[in-house]
C-alpha positions as CSV (number, residue, x, y, z in Angstrom):
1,X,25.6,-82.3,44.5
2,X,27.3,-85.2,42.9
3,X,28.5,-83.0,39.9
4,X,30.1,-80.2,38.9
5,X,29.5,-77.5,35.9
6,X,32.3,-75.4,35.0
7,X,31.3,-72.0,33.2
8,X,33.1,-68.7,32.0
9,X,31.0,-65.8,34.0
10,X,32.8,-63.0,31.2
11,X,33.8,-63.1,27.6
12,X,35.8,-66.3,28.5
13,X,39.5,-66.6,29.0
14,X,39.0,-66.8,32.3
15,X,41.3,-69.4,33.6
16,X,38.9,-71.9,33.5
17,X,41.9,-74.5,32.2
18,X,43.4,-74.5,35.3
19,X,40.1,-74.6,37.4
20,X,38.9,-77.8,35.6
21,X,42.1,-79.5,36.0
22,X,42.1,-78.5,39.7
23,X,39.0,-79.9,40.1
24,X,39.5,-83.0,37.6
25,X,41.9,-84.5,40.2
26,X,38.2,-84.9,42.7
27,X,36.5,-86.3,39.2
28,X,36.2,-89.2,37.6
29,X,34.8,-88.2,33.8
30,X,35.6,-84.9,32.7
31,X,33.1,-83.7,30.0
32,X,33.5,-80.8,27.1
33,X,29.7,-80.0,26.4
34,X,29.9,-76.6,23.9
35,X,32.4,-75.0,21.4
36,X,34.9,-76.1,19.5
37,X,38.8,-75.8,18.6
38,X,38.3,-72.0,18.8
39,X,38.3,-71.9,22.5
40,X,42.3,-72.5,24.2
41,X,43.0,-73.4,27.6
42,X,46.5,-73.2,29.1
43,X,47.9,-75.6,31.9
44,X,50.7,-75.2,34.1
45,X,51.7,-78.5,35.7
46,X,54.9,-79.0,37.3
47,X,56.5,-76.5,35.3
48,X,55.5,-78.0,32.5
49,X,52.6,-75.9,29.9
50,X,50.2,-77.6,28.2
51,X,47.8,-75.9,25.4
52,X,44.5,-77.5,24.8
53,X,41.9,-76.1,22.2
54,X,39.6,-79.1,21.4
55,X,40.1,-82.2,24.0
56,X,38.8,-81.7,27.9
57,X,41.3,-80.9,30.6
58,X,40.8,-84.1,32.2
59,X,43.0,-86.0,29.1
60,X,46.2,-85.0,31.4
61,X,45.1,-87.2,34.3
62,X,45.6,-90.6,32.9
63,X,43.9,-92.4,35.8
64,X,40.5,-89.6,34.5
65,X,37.3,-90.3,31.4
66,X,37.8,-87.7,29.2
67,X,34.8,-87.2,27.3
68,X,33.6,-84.6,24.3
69,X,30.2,-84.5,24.1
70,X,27.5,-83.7,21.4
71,X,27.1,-80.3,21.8
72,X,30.7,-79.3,20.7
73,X,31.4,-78.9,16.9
74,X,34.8,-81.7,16.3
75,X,37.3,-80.9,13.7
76,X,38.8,-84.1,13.0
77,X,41.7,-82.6,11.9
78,X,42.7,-79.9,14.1
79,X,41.9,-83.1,16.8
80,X,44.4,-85.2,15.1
81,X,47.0,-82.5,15.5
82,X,46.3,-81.8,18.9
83,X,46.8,-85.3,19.7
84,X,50.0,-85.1,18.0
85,X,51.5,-82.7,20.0
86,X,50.1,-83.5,23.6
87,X,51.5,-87.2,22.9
88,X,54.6,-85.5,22.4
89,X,54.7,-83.7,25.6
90,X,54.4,-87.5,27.2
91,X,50.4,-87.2,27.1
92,X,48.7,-91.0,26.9
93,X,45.7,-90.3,24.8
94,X,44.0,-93.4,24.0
95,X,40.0,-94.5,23.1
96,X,40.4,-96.1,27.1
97,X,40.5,-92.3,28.3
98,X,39.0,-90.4,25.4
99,X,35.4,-90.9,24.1
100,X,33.9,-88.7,21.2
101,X,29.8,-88.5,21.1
102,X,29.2,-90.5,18.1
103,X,26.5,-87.9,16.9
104,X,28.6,-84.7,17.2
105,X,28.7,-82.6,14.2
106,X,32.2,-82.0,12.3
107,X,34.3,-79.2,11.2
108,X,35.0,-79.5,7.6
109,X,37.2,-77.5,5.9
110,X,34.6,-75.6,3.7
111,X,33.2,-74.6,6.8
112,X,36.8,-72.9,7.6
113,X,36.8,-70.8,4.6
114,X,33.5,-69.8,4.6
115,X,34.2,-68.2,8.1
116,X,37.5,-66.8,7.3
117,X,35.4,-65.6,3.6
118,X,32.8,-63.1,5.9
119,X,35.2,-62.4,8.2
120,X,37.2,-60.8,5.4
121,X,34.4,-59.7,3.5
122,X,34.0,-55.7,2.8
123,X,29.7,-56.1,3.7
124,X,30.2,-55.0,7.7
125,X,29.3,-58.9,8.5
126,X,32.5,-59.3,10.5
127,X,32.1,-60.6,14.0
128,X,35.8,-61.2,15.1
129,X,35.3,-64.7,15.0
130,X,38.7,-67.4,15.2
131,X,38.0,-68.1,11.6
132,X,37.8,-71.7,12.6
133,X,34.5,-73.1,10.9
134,X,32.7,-72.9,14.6
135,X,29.8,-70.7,13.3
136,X,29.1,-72.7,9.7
137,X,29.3,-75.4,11.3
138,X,26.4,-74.9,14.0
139,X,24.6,-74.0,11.1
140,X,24.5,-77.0,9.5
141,X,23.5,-78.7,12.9
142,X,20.6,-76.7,12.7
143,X,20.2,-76.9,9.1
144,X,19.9,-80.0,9.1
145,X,22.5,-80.7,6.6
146,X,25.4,-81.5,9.2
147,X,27.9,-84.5,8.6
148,X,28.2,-86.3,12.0
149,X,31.0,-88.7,13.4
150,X,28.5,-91.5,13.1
151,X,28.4,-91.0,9.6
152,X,31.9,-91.8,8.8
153,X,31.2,-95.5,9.6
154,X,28.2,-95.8,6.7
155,X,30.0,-94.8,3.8
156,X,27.0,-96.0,1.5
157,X,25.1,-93.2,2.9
158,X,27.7,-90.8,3.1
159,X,27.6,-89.3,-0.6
160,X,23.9,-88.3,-0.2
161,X,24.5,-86.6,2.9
162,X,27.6,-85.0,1.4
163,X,25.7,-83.8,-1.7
164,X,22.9,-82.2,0.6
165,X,25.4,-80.4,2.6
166,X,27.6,-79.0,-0.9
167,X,24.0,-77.8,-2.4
168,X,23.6,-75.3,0.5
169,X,27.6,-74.6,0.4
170,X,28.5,-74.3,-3.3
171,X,25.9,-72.0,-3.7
172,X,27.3,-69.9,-1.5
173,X,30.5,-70.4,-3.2
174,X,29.1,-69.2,-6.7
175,X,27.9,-66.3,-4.9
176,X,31.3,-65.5,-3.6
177,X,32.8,-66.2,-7.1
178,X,34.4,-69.5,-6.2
179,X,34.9,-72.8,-7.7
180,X,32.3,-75.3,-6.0
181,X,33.6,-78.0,-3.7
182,X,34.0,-81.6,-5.6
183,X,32.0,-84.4,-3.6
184,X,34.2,-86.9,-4.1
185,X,37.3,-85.5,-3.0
186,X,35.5,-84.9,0.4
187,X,34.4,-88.2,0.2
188,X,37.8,-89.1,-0.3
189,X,39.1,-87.2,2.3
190,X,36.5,-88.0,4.8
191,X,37.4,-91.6,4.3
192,X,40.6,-91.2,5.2
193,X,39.7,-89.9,8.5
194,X,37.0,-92.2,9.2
195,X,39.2,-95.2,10.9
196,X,41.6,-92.7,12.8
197,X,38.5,-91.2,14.7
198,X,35.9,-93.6,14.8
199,X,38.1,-96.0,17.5
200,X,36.9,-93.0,20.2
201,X,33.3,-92.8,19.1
202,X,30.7,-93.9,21.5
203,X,26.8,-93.3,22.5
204,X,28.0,-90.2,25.2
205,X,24.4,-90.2,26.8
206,X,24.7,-93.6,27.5
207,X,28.0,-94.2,29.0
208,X,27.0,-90.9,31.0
209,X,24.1,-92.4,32.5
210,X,25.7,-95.3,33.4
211,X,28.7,-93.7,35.1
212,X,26.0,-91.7,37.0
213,X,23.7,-94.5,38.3
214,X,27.3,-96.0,39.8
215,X,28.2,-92.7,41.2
216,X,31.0,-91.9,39.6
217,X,32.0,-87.8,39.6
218,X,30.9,-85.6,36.2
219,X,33.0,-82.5,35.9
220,X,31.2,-80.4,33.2
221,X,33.3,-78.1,31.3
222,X,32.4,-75.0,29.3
223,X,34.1,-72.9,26.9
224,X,34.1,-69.3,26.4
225,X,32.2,-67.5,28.6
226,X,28.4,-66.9,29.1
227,X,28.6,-63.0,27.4
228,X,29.3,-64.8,24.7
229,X,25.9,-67.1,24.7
230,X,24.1,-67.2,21.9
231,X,20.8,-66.1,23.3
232,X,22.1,-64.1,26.5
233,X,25.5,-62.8,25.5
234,X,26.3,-59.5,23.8
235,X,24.4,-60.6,20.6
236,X,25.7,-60.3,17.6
237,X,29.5,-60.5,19.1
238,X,28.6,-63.8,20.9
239,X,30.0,-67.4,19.6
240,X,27.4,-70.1,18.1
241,X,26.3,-72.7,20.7
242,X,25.2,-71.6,24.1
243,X,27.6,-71.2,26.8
244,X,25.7,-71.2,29.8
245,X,24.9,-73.8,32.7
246,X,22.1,-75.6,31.6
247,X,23.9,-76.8,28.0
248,X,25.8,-78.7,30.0
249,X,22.8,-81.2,30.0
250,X,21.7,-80.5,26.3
251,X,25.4,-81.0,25.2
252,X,25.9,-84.2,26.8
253,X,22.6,-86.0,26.4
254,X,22.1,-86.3,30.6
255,X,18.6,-84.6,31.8
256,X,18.9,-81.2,34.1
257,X,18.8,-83.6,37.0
258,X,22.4,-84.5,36.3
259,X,23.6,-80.9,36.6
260,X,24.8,-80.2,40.4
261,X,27.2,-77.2,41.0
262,X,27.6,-74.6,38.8
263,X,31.3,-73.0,39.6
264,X,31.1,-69.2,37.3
265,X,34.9,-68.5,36.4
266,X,35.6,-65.0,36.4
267,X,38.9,-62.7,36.1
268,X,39.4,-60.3,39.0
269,X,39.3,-57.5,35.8
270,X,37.9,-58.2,32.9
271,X,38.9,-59.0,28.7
272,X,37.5,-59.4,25.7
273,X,38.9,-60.6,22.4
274,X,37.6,-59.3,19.2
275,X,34.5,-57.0,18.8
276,X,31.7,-56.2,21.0
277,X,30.6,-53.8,23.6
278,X,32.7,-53.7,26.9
279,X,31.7,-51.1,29.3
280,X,34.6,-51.1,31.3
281,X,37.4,-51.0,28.6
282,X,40.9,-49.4,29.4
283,X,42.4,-47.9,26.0
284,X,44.7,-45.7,28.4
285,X,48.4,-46.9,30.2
286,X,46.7,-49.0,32.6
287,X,44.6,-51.3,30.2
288,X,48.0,-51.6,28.3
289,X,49.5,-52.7,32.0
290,X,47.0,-54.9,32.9
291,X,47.2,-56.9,29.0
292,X,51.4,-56.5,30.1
293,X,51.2,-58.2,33.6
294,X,48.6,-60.6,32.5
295,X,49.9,-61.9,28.9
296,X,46.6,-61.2,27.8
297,X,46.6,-63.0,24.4
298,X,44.5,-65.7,23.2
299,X,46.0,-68.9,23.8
300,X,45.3,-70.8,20.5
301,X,45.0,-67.7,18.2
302,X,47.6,-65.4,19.8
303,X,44.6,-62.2,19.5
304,X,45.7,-59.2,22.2
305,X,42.9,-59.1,24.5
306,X,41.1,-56.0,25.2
307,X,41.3,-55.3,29.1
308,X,39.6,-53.1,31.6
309,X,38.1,-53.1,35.4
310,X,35.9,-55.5,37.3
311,X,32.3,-55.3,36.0
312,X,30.4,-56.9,38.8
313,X,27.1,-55.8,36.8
314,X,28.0,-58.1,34.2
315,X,29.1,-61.4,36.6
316,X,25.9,-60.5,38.7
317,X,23.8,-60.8,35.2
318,X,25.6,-64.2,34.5
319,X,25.5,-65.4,37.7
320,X,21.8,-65.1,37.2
321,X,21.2,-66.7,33.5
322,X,23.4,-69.3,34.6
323,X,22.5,-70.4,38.3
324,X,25.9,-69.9,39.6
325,X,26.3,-71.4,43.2
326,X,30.1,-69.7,43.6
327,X,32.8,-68.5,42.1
328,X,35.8,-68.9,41.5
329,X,38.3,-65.3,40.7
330,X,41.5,-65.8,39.1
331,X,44.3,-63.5,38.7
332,X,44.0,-61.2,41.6
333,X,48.0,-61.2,41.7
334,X,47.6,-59.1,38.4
335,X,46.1,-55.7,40.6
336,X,49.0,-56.1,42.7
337,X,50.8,-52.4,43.1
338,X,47.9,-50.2,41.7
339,X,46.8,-47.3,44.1
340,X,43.2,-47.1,43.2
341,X,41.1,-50.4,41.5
342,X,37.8,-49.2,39.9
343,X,34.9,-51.9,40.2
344,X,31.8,-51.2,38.0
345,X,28.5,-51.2,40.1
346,X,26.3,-50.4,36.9
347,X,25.4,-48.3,34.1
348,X,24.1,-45.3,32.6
349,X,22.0,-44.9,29.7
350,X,20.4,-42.5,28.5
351,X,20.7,-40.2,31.2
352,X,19.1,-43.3,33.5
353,X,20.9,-45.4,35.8
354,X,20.4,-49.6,35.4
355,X,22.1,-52.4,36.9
356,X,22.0,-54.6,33.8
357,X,23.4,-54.8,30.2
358,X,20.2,-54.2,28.2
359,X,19.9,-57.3,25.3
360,X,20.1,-54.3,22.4
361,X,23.1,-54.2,20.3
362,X,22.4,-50.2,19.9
363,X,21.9,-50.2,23.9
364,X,24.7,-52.1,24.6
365,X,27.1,-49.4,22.8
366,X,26.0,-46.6,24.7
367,X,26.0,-47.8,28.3
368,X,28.7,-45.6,30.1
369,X,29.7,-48.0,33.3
370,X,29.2,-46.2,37.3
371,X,32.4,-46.8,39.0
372,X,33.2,-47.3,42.7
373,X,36.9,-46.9,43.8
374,X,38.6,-49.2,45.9
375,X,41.8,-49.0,47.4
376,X,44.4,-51.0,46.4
377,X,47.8,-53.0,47.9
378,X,51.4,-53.1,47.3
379,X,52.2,-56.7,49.1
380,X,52.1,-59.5,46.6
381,X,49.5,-61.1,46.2
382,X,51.1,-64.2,43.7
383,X,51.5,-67.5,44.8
384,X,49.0,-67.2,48.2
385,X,47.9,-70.9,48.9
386,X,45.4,-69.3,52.2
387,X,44.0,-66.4,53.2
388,X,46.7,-65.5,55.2
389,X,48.9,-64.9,52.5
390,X,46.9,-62.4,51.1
391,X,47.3,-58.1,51.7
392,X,44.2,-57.1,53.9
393,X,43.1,-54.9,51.2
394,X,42.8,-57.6,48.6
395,X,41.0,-59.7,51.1
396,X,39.0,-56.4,51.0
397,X,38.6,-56.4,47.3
398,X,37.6,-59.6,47.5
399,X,34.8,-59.4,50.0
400,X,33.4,-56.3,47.9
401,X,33.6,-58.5,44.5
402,X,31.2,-61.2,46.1
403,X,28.9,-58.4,47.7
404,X,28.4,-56.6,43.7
405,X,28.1,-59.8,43.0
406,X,25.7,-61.3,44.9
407,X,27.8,-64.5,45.1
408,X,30.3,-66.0,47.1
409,X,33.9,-66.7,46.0
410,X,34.6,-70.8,46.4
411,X,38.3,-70.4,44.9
412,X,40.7,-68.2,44.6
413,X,43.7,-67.9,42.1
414,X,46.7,-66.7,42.5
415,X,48.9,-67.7,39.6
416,X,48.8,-70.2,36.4
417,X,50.0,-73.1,38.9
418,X,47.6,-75.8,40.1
419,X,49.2,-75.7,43.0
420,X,48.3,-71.5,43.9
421,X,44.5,-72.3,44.8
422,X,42.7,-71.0,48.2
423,X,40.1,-73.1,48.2
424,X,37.4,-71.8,50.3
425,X,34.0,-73.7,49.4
426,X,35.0,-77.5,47.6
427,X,32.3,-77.5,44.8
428,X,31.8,-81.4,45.3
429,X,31.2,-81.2,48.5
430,X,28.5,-78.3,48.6
């Protein structure tokens, strides 16, 4: 297995930044295939922290392909400022390590306003999205209505496609009692844009094939997190694309056959930002310390993250709709010093007992989680680089997690540093 997918196995916010960069250093092209700008990673690297939102992990390894692929939604602008500051920090970003998919849809801004417009809305349509434009702007993709990055280079085509995008959006604007968008200034604007991007626009499926048939190393990696699918996650609280494995193909133009490892990210607790059902939520002193010791807040956004206990019926669920070979469990050093550490085995509902999260919205609210109590440890467990750094009783822990889970653990982190990694299966080399 040639290749590697990298996916959230939670609500996301997982760790899977420092996971992919881990790995990146084994890669040769590291690929975003899903999302947008909403979803932040955070890098520690020789003391140094870098926060990406839209560009792939692999963009701080200079001698690494960084690729975005068609299935993300690209907001040129919030992609211009990004480049900004990570050039700042020293970062070489250049269209030698960066391609864009020439057909990936963009991020306008009326697509920004008409998320943050329902979000704020008094009609109970709020979601607790980032208010970025990621939902409007899948919905043009699928509307058929979408302006893509290939566009920007035929401007003689460009107004009509413009004009059958702003009938479906100033309509909506009259009904929210707005003034309508003006067609020419986005033509202006988008013109403006056009030769700063289109330098890193190339035919993704292509150069992926290629790099493939010469056996070059494709690191796949998601955003957010597979409860947050489209079709499998905690529908209507899920994001717009799908976050699971197999998008990885769909969102870079390669076939299933491409797709090798799947690594599932996971917290060895769980959070959630914004709405949603979660089963195993902590609104008492020790969600509060978890959130504390964790610095649970969203990295691009700043949100405080909901926290609570392990729920191993929810990572054994995405293990499933994702074909997860192994997994990889990050902050374990954040349990360190709690007597007891509840895991959730499954759920009642209903006065029945189930070991999965029914696909119901109504279902999903009701489902009370079954708890197991394990002991905990006092040693630390920060900073462990092997097993025998670790407390027995987190090794425990540990062991028990992969057992719910029905999956083994292939890495194990300790702390935000690359560097605090047990590696105990090499997903490249499975």
């Amino acid at each position: 297995m040639a290749n590697v997918v990298v996916v959230g196995a939670q609500w996301g916010d997982e760790g899977k930044g420092k996971i992919v960069d881990w790995l990146s250093e084994q890669a040769d092209i590291v690929v975003r295939f899903q999302g947008g700008h909403n979803a932040g990673h955070t890098l520690v690297i020789d003391g140094n922290t870098y926060k990406l939102a839209l560009l792939p992990s692999g963009v701080l390894r200079p001698s690494k392909l960084a690729v975005i692929g068609n299935g993300v939604v690209f907001d040129p602008q919030a992609f211009l400022d990004e480049l900004a500051r990570l050039r700042g920090q020293g970062v070489a970003i250049t269209p030698e390590n960066l391609r864009i998919a020439e057909n990936v849809t963009l991020i306008l801004p009326l697509h920004r306003e008409l998320d943050a417009l329902r979000e704020s809305s008094n009609t109970g349509t709020a979601i607790g999205t980032t208010r970025r434009g990621i939902g409007p702007a899948y919905e043009d993709k699928v509307g058929r209505r979408a302006i893509r990055l290939m566009d920007l280079a035929d401007l003689d085509t460009l107004p009509h496609k413009i004009d059958r995008m702003l009938a479906h959006h100033n309509a909506l604007r009259r009904g929210f009692g707005l003034p309508e968008f003006s067609g020419g200034e986005m033509l202006k604007e988008l013109t403006a844009l056009a030769p700063q991007i289109l330098p890193y626009a190339e035919s993704v499926w292509r150069l992926l094939d290629q790099k493939r048939r010469e056996g070059k190393r494709i690191l796949f990696e998601g955003a957010q997190g597979a409860l947050l699918d489209v079709d499998h996650g905690t529908y209507p609280y899920v994001t717009s694309s799908n976050t699971v494995a197999a998008n990885a193909a769909t969102g870079t133009g390669l076939g299933p056959s491409a797709v090798g490892y799947v690594l599932g990210i996971c917290k060895a607790y769980t959070t959630r930002v914004g709405l949603g059902p979660f089963p195993t939520e902590l609104t008492d002193e020790i969600g509060e310390e978890i959130g504390r010791r964790g610095k649970e807040f969203g990295v691009n956004t700043g949100r405080k993250r909901r926290c609570g206990w392990f729920d191993a019926t929810l990572v054994r669920q995405t293990a499933r709709t994702c074909g997860i070979h192994g997994l990889a469990l990050t902050k374990l050093d954040i349990l360190d010093g709690f007597d007891t550490i509840k895991v959730c085995t499954g759920y009642m509902l209903d006065g029945q007992e189930i070991d999965y999260l029914p696909a119901g919205e109504g279902a999903q609210a009701r489902v009370t989680p079954i708890y197991e109590e394990i002991e905990g440890w006092k040693e630390p467990t920060a900073n462990a680089r092997s097993w025998a750094q670790l407390p027995a009783q987190a090794i425990k822990y540990v062991r028990r997690v992969e057992e719910l889970v029905g999956c083994p653990i292939a890495l194990l982190s300790t702390s935000p540093e690359r560097e605090d990694t047990i590696l105990v299966q090499n997903p490249f080399e499975a």
